[in-house]
Structure formats: structure tokens, C-alpha cells
C-alpha positions in Angstrom: 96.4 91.9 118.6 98.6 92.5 116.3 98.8 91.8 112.2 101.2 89.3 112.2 99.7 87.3 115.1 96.5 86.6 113.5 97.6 85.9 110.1 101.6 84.2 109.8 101.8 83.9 113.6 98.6 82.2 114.4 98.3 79.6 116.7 97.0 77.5 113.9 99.3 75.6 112.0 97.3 75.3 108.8 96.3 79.0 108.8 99.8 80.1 109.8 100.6 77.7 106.4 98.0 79.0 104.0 99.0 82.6 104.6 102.7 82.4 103.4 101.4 80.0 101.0 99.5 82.8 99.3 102.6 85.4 99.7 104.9 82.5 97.7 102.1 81.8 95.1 102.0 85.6 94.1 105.4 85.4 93.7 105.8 82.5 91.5 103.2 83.7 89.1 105.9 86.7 88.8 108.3 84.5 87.1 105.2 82.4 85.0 104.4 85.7 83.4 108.2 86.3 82.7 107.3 90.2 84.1 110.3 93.2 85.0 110.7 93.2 88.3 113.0 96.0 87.9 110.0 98.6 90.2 107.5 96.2 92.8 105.2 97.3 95.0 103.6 95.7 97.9 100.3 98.1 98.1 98.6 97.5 101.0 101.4 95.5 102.7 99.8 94.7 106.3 103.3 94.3 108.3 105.0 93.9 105.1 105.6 90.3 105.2 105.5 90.2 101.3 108.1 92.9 101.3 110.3 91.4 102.9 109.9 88.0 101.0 110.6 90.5 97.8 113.9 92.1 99.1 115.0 88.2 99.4 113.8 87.3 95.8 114.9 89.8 94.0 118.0 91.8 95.3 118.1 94.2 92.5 115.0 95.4 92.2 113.3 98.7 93.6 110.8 97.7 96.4 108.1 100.0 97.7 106.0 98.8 100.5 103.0 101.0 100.8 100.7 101.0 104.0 98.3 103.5 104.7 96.8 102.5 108.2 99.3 103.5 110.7 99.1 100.5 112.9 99.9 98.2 110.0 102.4 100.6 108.6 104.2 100.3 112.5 104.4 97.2 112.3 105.8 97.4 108.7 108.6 99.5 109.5 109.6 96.9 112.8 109.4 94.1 110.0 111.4 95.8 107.4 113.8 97.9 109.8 117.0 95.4 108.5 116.3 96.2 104.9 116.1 99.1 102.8 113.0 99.0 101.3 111.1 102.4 101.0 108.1 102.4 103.0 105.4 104.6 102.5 102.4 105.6 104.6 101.2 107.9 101.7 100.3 107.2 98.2 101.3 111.2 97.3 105.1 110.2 98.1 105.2 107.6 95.4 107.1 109.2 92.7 107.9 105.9 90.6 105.8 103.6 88.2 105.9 99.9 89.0 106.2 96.8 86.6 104.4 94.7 89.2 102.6 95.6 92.1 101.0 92.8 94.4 98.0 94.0 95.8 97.0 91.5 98.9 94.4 90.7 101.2 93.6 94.2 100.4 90.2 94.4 98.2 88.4 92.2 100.8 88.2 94.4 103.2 87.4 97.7 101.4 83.6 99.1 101.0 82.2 99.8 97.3 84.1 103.3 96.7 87.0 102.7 98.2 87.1 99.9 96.4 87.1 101.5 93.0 89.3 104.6 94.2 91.7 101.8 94.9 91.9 100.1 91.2 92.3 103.9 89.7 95.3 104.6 91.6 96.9 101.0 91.2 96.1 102.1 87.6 97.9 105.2 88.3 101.6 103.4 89.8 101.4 100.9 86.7 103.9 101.3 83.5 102.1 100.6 80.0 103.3 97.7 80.1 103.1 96.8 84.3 101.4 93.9 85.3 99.3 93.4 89.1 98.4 90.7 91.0 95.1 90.9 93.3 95.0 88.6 95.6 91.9 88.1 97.5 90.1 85.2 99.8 87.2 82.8 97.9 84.0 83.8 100.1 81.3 81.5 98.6 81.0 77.8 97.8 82.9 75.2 99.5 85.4 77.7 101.2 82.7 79.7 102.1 81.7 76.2 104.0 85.0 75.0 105.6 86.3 79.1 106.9 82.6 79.1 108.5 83.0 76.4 110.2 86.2 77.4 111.4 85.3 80.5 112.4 82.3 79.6 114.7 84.8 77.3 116.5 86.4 80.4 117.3 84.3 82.9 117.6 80.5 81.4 117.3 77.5 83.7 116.4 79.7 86.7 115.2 79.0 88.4 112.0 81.4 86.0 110.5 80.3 82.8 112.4 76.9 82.4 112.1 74.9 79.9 110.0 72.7 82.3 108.6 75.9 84.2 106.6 78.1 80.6 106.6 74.8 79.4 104.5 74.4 82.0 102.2 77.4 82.2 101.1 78.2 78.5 100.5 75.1 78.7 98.3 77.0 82.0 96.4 74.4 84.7 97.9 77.0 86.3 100.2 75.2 88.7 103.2 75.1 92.1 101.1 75.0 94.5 104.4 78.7 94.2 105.6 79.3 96.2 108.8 81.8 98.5 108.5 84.1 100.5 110.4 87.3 102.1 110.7 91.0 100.7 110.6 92.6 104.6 110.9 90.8 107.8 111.1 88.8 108.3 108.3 89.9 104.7 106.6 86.6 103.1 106.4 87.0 99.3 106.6 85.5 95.6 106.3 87.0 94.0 109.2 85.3 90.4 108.4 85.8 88.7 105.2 82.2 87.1 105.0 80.3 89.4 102.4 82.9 89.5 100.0 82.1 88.2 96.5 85.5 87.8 94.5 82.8 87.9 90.7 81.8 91.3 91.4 85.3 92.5 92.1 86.5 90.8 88.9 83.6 93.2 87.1 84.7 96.0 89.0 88.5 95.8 87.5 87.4 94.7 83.9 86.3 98.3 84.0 89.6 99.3 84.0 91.9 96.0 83.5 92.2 93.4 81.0 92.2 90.2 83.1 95.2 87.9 81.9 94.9 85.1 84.2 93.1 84.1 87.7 94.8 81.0 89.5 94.1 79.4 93.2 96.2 79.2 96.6 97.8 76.6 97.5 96.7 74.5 94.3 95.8 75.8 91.5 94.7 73.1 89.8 92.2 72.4 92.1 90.2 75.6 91.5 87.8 78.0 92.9 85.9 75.2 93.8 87.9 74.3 96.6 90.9 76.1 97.2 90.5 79.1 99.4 92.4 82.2 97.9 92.1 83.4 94.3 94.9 85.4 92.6 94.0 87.6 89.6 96.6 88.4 87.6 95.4 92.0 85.1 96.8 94.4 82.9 96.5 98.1 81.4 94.0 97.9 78.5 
């Protein structure tokens, strides 16, 4: 099944909602933060959707859409084939610095070194001055809760639908053994979202990152305490 199918395309209505609700909330906080948009990348683009919703927002500016797992970056290239926007399979071919790269649905679903190999080379494609926006899922507390119990609807007693995991992660002990396999040759990969804890991220990229600002998706004034994406908004120190 393809990208698109289970995340803008789903047969859900509400999901199908939440997901380009989440592409448009990045965007917005774009023009909050008064940022360049004169170099954006899309780093880790799935089938590029955000790409796409880019080349609409800003004509003038310089998109890249990076994809490294081929069957995403396929589907990225059938998405984006009426544009222009430079699509890359490869983070060598980058030549150019970015003053905001939106990173998406990205960090979830990457294992503990990837996941800090990943923040140095965003670090790497950022100007001084560049801003990024991570956007990743809320796993625990309440939306820990209501995905679980959509989930076992679905797909009851898998990793990601069983009370045991739904449990400890609404009480904010997320499962710590994630099983993990691989999206592409030698691209080692959390398929399931349950496991991921969005706090130790966050003190992953302080490492590396000033934090400016972390909102919610769709609302963000109803908080992490409900709403079920979380956008973190950091900066070059």
C-alpha cells in the first residue's frame, strides 16, 4: 500500500483530515516566525505532499524535496512530476543551504543513531540564520489513549494495538523495545509509531538546537494534552 493511501488518502475522513492539517500548520508557523523562504527543504518528504503544497505557497522560492527510501522517493517524483521542484534521493547531491527545512513525520520512525545522524546533517543544510520545523506524532497521554484505540479497531493485538503498549504509554512509560526493520536496504526503520517519546527527542536536539517554540496540530491552543501532533520549531545555537 502505498504512502499516500494510508496517510492523505485514507479511507478515514478524520485521519485523511489530520494529515494535511499537520502539512498546513508547518506552513503557517513559516509566516509566524517571519523566516526567508528564499531555500526550503522538505527532508524526508514521504510522497512529497508538503512539496508540493510549498511550490503553491511560495512560487519564488528554491524547493528541495529530499527522500531517501526509494519507494517513497517514486512516489515523490509521480507527485511532483508537474513541478519543478528538485528531488533528491541523496543527501550528497544537496549543494545549497536552506533558511527553513520542514522535517515531518520523519523522527518517529528512526532508531536512536539514526536519529542523531539525522539532526547533524539537518544541522549541516541550515544557514546561520535558518530555522526547522520537526514535526512529529504525541505518543503518550491522551493521544496515546484515543490512536490506541483506533488502532486495535483496525488492526487489534499488533505491536501498535495492544493494551499492554496503548496503557503504558497513556500513563507516559512508552514500550522502550521498538521492533525495527527496514524501509530500503540498509535504512533501518520504526514502522509503528507506539514507542516514540516526543521529551527525549526534544533532549536529543537541545544538544545541538536552541528550541524557539513547540506548538500543537490542529489546535494549538489546546496543547500536548490533547491534540495529537507536536511541531518544534529550533534554531542554530
Amino acid at each position: 500500500m502505498s504512502y499516500a493511501n494510508i496517510t492523505f488518502n485514507d479511507k478515514n475522513y478524520i485521519k485523511r483530515w489530520l494529515q494535511k492539517k499537520r502539512l498546513t500548520s508547518a506552513m503557517q508557523l513559516v509566516k509566524t516566525l517571519q523566516a526567508n523562504t528564499e531555500y526550503l527543504c522538505d527532508f524526508g518528504a514521504g510522497n512529497g505532499e508538503l512539496s508540493k503544497l510549498l511550490n503553491s505557497n511560495y512560487k519564488n522560492s528554491n524547493i528541495v524535496c529530499y527522500e531517501p527510501a526509494p519507494i517513497l522517493y517514486f512516489e515523490a517524483q509521480e507527485n511532483l512530476k508537474k513541478t519543478d521542484i528538485n528531488i533528491i534521493s541523496d543527501i550528497n547531491q544537496i549543494k545549497n543551504t536552506f533558511d527553513v527545512l520542514f522535517c515531518l513525520e520523519v523522527f518517529e520512525h528512526l532508531p536512536e543513531q539514526e536519529t542523531k545522524t539525522t539532526i547533524q546533517q539537518i544541522s549541516t543544510l541550515l544557514k546561520p540564520n535558518g530555522i526547522a520545523i520537526i514535526g512529529v506524532p504525541i505518543e503518550i497521554g491522551i493521544p496515546a489513549l484515543y490512536k490506541g484505540c483506533f488502532r486495535m479497531f483496525r488492526r487489534f493485538g499488533a505491536f501498535d494495538a495492544n493494551l499492554k503498549n496503548i496503557f503504558s504509554s497513556f500513563i507516559g512509560i512508552p514500550p522502550k523495545e521498538r521492533p525495527i526493520g527496514e524501509i530500503a536496504p540498509g535504512l533501518r526503520y520504526h514502522f509503528e509509531h507506539v514507542g516514540f517519546d516526543y521529551r527525549t527527542l526534544k533532549k536529543t536536539i537541545q544538544l545541538d538546537f536552541k528550541i524557539i517554540k513547540s506548538t500543537t496540530s490542529p489546535f494549538s491552543f489546546l496543547g500536548k494534552f490533547l491534540m495529537p501532533e507536536l511541531n518544534i520549531i529550533i534554531k542554530k545555537t
